[in-house]
Every structure is written in C-alpha cells, then in structure tokens.
MINU-817374 format. One line per field, with one value per residue (C-alpha): x, z, y; residue number from 1. Coordinates in steps of 0.001 Angstrom, whole numbers, plus 500000, padded with zeros to 6 digits. Layout:
N
east X|... $
up Z|... $
north Y|... $
k NUM|... $
END
This chain:
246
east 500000|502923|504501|501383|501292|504694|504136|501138|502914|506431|504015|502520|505626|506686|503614|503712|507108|506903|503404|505682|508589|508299|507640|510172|508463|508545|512220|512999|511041|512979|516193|515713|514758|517753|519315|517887|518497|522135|522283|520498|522321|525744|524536|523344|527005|528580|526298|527590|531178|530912|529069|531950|534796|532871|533070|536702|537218|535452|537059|540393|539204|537991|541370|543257|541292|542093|545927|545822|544220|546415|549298|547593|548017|551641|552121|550772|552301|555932|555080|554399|557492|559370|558124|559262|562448|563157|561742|562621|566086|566953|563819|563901|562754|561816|559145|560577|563822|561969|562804|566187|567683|568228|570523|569141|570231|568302|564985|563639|564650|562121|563675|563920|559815|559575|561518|560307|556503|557880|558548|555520|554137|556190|555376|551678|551068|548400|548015|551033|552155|549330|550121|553949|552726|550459|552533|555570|552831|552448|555911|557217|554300|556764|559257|561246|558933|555206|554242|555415|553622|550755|550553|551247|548264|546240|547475|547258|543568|542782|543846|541607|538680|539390|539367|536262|534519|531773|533926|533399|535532|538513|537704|537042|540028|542157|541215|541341|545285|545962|544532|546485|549262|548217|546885|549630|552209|552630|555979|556514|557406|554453|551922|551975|551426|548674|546973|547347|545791|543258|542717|542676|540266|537346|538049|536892|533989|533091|533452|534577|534536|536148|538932|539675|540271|542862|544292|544691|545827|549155|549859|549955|552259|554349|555215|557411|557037|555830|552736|551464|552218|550169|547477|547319|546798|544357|542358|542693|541047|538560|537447|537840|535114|537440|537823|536474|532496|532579 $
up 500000|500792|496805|495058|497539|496651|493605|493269|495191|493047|489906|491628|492934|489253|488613|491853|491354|487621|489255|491340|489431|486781|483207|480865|479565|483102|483412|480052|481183|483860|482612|480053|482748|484187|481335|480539|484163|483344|480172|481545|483943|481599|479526|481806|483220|480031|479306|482366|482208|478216|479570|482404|479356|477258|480419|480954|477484|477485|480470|478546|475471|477850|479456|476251|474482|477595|477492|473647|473864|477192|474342|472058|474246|475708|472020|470816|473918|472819|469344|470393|473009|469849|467666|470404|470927|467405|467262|470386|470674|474078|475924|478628|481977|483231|480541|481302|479364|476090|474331|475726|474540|470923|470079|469798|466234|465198|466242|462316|461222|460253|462475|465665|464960|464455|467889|469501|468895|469392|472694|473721|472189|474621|477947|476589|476538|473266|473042|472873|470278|467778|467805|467153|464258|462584|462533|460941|458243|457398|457339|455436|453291|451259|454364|455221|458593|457083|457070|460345|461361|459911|461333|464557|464598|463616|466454|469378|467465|467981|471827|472598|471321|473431|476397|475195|472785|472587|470905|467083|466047|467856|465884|462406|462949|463294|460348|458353|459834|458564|455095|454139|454741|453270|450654|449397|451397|449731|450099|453521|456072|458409|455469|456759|460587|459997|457777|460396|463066|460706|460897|464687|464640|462310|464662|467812|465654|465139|461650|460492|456991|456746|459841|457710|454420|455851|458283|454916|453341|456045|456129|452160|451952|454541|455186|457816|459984|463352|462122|459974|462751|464998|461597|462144|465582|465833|462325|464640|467830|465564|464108|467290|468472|471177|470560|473085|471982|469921 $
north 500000|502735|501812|502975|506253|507054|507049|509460|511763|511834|512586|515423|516855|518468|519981|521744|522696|523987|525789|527367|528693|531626|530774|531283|534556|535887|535381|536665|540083|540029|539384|542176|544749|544339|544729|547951|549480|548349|550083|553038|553482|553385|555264|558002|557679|558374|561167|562810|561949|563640|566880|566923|566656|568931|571811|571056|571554|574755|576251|575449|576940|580360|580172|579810|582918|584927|584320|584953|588776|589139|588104|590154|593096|592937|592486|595792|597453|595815|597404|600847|600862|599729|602475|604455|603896|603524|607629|608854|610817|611549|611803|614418|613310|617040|618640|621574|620987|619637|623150|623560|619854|620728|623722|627476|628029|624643|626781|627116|623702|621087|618645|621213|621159|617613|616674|619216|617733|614488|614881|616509|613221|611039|612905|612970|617062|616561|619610|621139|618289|618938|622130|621547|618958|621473|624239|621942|620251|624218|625481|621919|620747|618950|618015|615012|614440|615663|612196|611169|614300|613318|609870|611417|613388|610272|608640|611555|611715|607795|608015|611111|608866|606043|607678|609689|607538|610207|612778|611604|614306|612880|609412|611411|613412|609876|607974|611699|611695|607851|608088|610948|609419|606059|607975|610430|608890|605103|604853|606131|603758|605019|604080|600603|601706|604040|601135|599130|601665|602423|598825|598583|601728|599797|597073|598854|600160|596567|597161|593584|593238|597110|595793|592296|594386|596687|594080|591847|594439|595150|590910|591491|594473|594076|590600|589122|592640|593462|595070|592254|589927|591853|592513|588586|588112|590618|588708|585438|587254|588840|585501|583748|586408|587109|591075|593486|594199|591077 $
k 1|2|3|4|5|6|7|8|9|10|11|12|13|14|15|16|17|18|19|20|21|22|23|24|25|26|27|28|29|30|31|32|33|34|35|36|37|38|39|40|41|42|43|44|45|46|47|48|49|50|51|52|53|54|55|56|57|58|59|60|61|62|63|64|65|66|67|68|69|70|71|72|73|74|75|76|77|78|79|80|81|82|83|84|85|86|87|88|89|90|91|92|93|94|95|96|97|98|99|100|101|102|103|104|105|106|107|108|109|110|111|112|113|114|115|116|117|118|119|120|121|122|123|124|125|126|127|128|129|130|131|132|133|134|135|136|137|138|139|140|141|142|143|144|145|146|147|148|149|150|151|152|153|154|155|156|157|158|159|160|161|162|163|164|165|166|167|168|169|170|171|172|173|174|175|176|177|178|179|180|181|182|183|184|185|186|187|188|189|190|191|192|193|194|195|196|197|198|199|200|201|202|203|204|205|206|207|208|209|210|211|212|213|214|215|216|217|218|219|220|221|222|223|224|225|226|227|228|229|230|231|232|233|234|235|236|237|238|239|240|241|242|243|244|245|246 $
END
C-alpha cells in the first residue's frame, strides 16, 4: 500500500514545482529589465562623464582665448614701446627741458619742429604736440617728417577717442590723419602703421569686413614685419570672436 502512495505523490511533485517557478516569459522580462536598468544606467554615466569633458574643454578653450588677447596686448604694447624707441632721441625726463635739449640756432629747422613735437608726444602734453605737428605740416608741406607728422596726429587723434569715445571728432580726425598718409604717402614707412591703426580703429567700431580688408591688406604688403604679425593676431582674435564688443 505505501509503493502505490509514493508514487502518486512523486508525479505530483513536478507539477507543483513547475506551478511554482516563473515561466520562461517571466524570466525573460525580467532578465531584460535588468538589462535595461544596466544600460540606463551606463549610459546616463557616460552622458555625464561627456558633459563633464565637454566643460573642461570649454574652460580650457575660455582660458586659452584669455591668454591669447592678454598676448595680444603685451604684444601691441611691445610694438608701440618699439616704435618708440626707434623715434625717440633723448627723451627728457623734466618737461621743462623739452625746448632747451636741441641747440638754439636749430629753432627754424624742420627737424627742431619735428623733435620738439615728438617729445611733447612722449610725455603725453596733446596739446602742445598737435600744435607743434600742425605748425611743421604748414611750414614743410613737402618736408622730410610731414608724414610722420601726419601719422602722429592720427594717432594723438585715435587716443583722445578712446578715452572719450563720445567725441566723434577725435575718431574722424584719426582715420582723416591715417589716410592721408596712406593715401599720398605710399611709400613712407608710416603708410603701413597708419593702415594698420586704421585697421585697429574699424576694429573697435566693430566694423569687420572694413577691419579684415585693411588688416589683409598690412599681412599682404608688409610681410614678415611686426605690424602684419600683429594685423594677424588681431584677424585670429577677431574671428575667434574674442575682441572686446565682439
């Protein structure tokens, strides 16, 4: 009698036991839910490990801008110290010996004007300098230093209107000053700084396609000089977007 009980209960066993465990639909669900949370969740983690490259790689880029116009600028500053030197003879350090440095008997010679002017420019008395530079451009229209004079002006002009922006007769009274000597100067070695000023002037005035031409213009004529290397650093910044107002 305990054989045939036996064996009714082993058959019933598996069916209680397959009742029991999840079909294999159920564990393929399962299995792919896990699978998804997986992938979600790598997926989500390489989302956020990109966006966490892609701000490191724009702080770089901010940081690298930055140290370019900070380049930019100790550049043009090296430029104009340059230009200085090269024009400067014998800068006084007291303004009141500017007249007394060159010799009495010089008094009606171009150059005695030009100097004289010259140094007002370095000690930054504008007004006394134009003055010096007009009355030499009227005494020597066809002097040695009438273009230097002339470029001078441009650039006493162009200061004025960056420290008063709202003066645009300072600014008119600049670019006037370069394109003469651009103009009826070619030859000159100041027509290639006052096209690059006048470059640097359109530039401020966020005038791009006017501040590419002339820029262009100084890396084509004067290649291999200071002022087309700074003509193509400031094109770089100005495509890079990376000039002040821009």
């Amino acid at each position: 009698m305990i054989w045939p009980v036996l064996v009714v209960i082993g058959m019933a066993l598996p069916g209680a036991i397959w009742a029991r465990s999840p079909s294999l639909d159920d564990r393929l669900v399962r299995l792919e839910n896990i699978l998804e949370n997986e992938l979600s969740v790598g997926v989500l983690t390489q989302i956020e490990l990109m966006q966490q490259e892609v701000r490191e790689l724009r702080g770089k880029i901010e940081e690298q801008q930055n140290e370019l116009h900070l380049l930019s600028k100790k550049q043009e500053k090296l430029y104009v110290s340059l230009e200085t030197r090269l024009n400067s003879v014998s800068v006084p350090t007291d303004t009141k010996e500017i007249v007394s440095v060159v010799e009495p008997e010089n008094k009606d010679s171009e150059k005695y004007c030009y100097d004289t002017a010259y140094r007002y420019i370095v000690v930054k008395q504008y007004d006394q300098a134009i003055t010096g530079l007009k009355i030499l451009i009227s005494r020597f229209p066809k002097g040695t230093y009438v273009a230097n004079a002339h470029y001078w002006l441009g650039d006493i002009y162009l200061t004025q209107w960056q420290e008063n922006r709202s003066n645009k007769e300072f600014l008119k009274q600049a670019m006037d000053s370069f394109n003469t000597v651009i103009n009826n100067y070619q030859t000159h070695h100041k027509a290639g700084d006052a096209l690059l000023k006048l470059g640097i002037v359109e530039l401020e005035r966020e005038n791009w396609l006017a501040a590419e031409n002339l820029l262009n213009q100084v890396i084509e004529k004067y290649p291999g000089s200071s002022r087309s290397a700074l003509a193509e650093l400031k094109l770089k910044h100005m495509q890079q977007g990376s000039e002040p107002g821009r």
